[in-house]
N, C-alpha and C positions, 0 to 999 in steps of 0.2 A: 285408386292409386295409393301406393303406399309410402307415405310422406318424409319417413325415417331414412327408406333409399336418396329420396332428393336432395334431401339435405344436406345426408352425406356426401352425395358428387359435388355439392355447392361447397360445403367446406374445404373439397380437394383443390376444388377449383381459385379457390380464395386465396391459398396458402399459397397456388402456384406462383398467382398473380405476383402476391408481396415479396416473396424470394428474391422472383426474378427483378421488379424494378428497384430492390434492394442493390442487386448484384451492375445493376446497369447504370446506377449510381454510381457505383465504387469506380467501374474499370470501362467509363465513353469515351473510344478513343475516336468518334467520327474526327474525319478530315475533308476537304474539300479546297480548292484554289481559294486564294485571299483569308484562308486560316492557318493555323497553328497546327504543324503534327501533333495528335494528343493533347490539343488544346480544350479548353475548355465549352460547355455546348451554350457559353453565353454568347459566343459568334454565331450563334444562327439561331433563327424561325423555330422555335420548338412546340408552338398552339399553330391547331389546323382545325377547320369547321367541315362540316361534309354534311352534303345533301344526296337523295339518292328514290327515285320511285322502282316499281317492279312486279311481280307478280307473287302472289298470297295462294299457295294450294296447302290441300290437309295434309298431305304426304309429300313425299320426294322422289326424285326421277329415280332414283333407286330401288321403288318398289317395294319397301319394308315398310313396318310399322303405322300400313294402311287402314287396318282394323275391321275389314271388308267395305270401308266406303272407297270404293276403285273407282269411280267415275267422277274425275275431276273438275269442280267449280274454278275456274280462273278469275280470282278477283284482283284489285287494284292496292299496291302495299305503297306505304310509305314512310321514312325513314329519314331521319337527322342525325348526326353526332359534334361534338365536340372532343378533339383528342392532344393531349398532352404526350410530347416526344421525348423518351427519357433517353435514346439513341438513335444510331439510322436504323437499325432492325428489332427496335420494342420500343411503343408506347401504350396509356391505357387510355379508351376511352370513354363517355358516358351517349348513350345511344336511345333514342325515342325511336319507335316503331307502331305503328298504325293502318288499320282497315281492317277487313273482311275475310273471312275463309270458313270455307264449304266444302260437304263431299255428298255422295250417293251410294247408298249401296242397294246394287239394282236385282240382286237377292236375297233378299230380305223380303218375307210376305206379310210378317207378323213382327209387329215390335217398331225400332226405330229403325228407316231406312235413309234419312236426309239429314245431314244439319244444314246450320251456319251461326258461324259465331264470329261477332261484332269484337274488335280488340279496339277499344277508343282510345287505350293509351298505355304504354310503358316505357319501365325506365331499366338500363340495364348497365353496369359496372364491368368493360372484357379487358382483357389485353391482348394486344395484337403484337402480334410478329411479323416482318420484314423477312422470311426466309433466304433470299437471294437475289442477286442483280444479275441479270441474263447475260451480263459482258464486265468482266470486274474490271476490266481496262478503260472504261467508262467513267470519268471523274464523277460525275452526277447521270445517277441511276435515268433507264428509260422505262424498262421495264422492272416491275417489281412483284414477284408473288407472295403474296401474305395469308396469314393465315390466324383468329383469334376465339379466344372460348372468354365466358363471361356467365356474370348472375346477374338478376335482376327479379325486377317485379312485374308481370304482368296483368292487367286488370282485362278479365272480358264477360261475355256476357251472353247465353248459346239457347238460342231454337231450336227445337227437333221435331222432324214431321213422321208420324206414323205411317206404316205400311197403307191405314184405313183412312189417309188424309187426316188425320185427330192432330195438334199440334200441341206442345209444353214448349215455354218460356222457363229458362232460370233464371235464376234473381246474378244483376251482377256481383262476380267476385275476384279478389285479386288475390294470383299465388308466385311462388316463386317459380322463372325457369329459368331454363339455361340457354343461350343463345351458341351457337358454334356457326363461323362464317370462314370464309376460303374465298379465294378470287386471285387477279389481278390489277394492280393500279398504271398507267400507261402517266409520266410527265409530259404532258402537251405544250407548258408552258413553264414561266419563272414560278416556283411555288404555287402551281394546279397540276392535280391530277384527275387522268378520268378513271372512275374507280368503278369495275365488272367483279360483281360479288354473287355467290349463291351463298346463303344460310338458313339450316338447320336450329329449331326452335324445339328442346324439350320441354313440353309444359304438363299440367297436371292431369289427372288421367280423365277426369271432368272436362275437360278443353270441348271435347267431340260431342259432351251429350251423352255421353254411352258409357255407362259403369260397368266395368268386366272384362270379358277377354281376355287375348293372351299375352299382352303388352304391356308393362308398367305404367307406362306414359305415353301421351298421344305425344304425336311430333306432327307439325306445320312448317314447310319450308318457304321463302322468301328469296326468288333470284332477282336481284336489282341492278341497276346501272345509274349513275352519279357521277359529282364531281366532289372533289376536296380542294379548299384554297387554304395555302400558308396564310396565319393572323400575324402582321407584323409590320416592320421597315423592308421595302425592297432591298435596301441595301446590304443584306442579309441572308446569307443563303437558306435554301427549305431543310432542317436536318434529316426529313423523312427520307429530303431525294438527294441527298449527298452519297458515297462510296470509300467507308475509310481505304480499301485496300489500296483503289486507284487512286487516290490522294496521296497515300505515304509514298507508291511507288513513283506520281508525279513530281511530290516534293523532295526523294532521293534522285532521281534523274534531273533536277534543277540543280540543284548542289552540287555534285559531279560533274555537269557539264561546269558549273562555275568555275569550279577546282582545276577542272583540265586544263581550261583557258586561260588559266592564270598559269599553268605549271607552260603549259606553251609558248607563253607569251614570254616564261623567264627564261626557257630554255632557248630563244630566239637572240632575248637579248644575250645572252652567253656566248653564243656561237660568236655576234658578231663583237664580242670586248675581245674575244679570243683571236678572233679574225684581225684587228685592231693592233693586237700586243703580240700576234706575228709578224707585221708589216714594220711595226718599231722594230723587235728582235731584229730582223731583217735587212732593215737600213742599218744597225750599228753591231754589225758582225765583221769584224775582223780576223780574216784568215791566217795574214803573216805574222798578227801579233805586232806591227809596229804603232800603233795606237794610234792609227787615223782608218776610221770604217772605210769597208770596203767604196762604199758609195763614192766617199770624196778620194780614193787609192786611185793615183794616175801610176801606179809603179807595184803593184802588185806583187805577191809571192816575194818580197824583200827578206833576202837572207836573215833571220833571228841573230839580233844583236846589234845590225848596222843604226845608225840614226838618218833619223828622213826627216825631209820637212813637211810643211800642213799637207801640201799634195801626196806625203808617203811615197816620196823620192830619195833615194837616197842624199847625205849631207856632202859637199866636195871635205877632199879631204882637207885638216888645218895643220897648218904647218907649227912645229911646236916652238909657237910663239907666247910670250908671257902679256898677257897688258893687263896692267893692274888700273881699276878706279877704287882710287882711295872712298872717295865717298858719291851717291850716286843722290843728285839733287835737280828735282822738276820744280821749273819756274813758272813765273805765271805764264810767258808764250808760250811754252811747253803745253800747260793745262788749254790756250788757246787754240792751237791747234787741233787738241784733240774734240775741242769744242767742237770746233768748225768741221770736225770729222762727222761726230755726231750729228749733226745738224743737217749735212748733206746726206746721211745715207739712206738709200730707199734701194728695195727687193721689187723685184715682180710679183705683183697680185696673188698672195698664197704659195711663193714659190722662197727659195732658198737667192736665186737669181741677184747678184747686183746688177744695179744700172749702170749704166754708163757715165752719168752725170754724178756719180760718188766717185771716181776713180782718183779725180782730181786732190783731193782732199784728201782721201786713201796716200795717194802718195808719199804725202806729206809727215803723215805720221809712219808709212812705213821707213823714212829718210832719217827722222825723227829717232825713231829705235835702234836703225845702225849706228849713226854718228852716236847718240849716249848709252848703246848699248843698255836700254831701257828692259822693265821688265812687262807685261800688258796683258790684263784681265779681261775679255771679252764675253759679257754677259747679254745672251740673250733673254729678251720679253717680250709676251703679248698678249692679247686683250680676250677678255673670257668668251669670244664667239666660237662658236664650235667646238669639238670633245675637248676633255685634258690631255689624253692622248696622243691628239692632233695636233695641238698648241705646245706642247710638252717635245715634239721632234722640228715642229718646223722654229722654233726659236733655237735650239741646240743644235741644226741645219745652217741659221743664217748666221751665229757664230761663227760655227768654222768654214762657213764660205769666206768671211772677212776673215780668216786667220787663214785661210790657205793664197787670198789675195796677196797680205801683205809679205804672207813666206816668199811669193811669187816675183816679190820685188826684191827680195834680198834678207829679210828679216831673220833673226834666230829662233825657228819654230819652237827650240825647247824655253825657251825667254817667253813664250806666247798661249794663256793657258781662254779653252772656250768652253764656254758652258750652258745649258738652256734652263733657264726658270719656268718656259708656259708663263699663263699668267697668274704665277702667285704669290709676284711679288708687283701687284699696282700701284702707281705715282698718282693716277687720278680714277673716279669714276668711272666704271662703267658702262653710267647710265645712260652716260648721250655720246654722242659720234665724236666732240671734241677730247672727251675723254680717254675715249678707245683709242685715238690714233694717237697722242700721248705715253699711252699702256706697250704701243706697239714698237719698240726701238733695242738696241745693240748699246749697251752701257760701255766707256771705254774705259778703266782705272792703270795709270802709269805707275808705275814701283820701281 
């Protein structure tokens, strides 16, 4: 064998190596559920052990670089590794390899026709590649094919039988060779895989026993089957068997759907503030313009210009009469009354509605207004249960219910002004029921 060749593939082979876990260093973007897009490979299982037996012949199904020993000894291989994961598709590992291999060549009359050569032990330095995941849609790979070259050292140690039965023993020696393996790994489990490998072994041209020919180096192949188990915390995913693609594209279709749901959710609530602030629009649309909504309009379409009262009925007409109040002064009964106003008045349950049992009272302060021609602020309030929106019409509702009552008795509508607060102007808390029904009332202020 000519030693200068081997060396040189081993060099090549070296340089490849370091490149590449150079390059796998810089730019790992594995991903997988319960990690980071382009996070770092400290979130996962990056050591794996692998174990694996098989079969040891001197050549390969392939049929080359048999050296005329064509008649195959099938012996027992066997094989460990230990492998560092620099990504999901390259890690490097260090590999032991052990047994037997033999051949015959059963034309041969003269010379060597037999070996077998004893390998007790070696030690070999590959990288391996992750080629592809048979389904990228796949968060965590099932299947995987791989494929890795490597140097090492092999120690063996060769018998050879003569045509004439005569045998020679070499003395053991260890040289450099090169290992090339290819397979598939299947994930059976959380961080195990079972791993179906065939590898191609170039070693020194002494391997066989037999100096010469037409082959630089004898080659020995190795088909095995094994398993590989993740070294680590369960809690951790295997980065061998992860899938950056299906991960990013899993953790973009998370985000997206979030985004949607949230853009849904606002366009939902839009619809109905809008829905809301038509229903108000609605209730206080007045057609004819005399400044009472159509809602509380018992006199509709009123000629522009006439005066109405709360109902939006036209005013009788006044006879052009003077009466003067010098000065216009509320006393304390005055303020009693309108006390006693307040204090009776109640609406139907969420409605504009007076009861019947306020009218009494009502009266008194619409009586009130005529005789001193008073002037009467009616503010409504009420308590923060339900929208602003809500609270914001039906308090500026039950104002001018009480302002179209007391029109109704006589009152001077334009002397009568109503208004709705909602509840944001509260006398008590909130927070308990005594409070709220407090919050809930028709302020009455004489001027």
């Amino acid at each position: 064998m000519k030693i200068k060749n081997l060396r040189n593939l081993s060099l090549v082979v070296a340089l490849g190596m370091t490149s590449t876990a150079t390059f796998a260093q810089i730019a790992n973007t594995a991903t997988i559920d319960g990690t980071t897009p382009l996070g770092s490979s400290a979130d996962y299982r990056t050591w794996s052990i692998g174990v694996n037996a098989g079969v040891l012949n001197q050549s390969n199904i392939f049929g080359f670089n048999r050296n005329g020993f064509d008649k195959l000894n099938h012996n027992v291989g066997y094989s460990a590794y230990i492998k560092k994961h620099i990504s999901p598709s390259f890690g490097l590992k260090a590999q032991y390899l052990g047994g037997k291999v033999g051949g015959v060549n059963k034309d041969v009359t003269t010379g060597v026709n037999e070996f077998e050569t004893k390998t007790p032990w070696s030690a070999a330095l590959s990288a391996e590649w992750t080629l592809a995941n048979t389904n990228w849609r796949f968060v965590n790979s099932i299947v995987k094919p791989y494929f890795a070259v490597g140097l090492g050292a092999l120690n063996f140690e060769t018998k050879t039988i003569n045509a004439d039965g005569s045998s020679q023993k070499n003395e053991a020696t260890t040289k450099l060779y090169v290992p090339v393996d290819a397979g598939l790994k299947f994930a059976i489990a959380k961080g195990v895989n079972l791993d179906l490998g065939y590898q191609l072994n170039w070693a020194n041209q002494r391997f066989d026993g037999f100096n010469g020919g037409q082959y630089k180096n004898d080659l020995f192949s190795y088909a095995h089957a094994g398993v590989e188990f993740a070294i680590g915390g369960r809690e951790k995913p295997f980065l061998n068997n992860s899938n950056p693609v299906a991960t990013l594209v899993n953790d973009v279709n998370k985000k997206y759907d979030a985004i949607k749901a949230e853009r849904d959710a606002l366009v939902a609530s839009n619809n109905k503030l809008q829905l809301q602030l038509d229903e108000i629009a609605a209730d206080l649309r007045d057609d004819d313009g005399d400044g009472v909504p159509n809602k509380f309009d018992k006199c509709p379409n009123t000629p522009s210009g006439v005066k109405v009262d709360g109902s939006g009925c036209p005013l009788p007409e006044m006879k052009n009469e003077t009466k003067v109040i010098e000065k216009i002064i509320v006393t304390e009964e005055d303020k009693k009354v309108v006390a006693e106003a307040i204090k009776n008045l109640e609406f139907d349950l969420g409605k504009a509605t007076i009861r019947s049992t306020s009218f009494e009272s009502l009266n008194r302060v619409a009586s009130l207004l005529i005789e001193k021609n008073f002037s009467l602020k009616l503010a409504g309030h009420t308590d923060n249960t339900g929208s602003l929106q809500t609270n914001l019409r039906l308090s500026k509702e039950r104002a001018e219910s009480v302002k179209a009552y007391l029109v109704s008795k006589g009152a001077n509508a334009s002397r009568i002004e109503a208004v709705g607060y909602g509840p944001n102007q509260p006398i008590a808390t909130n927070a308990t029921a005594e409070g709220r029904q407090q919050n809930r009332r028709v302020e009455f202020t004489l001027f």
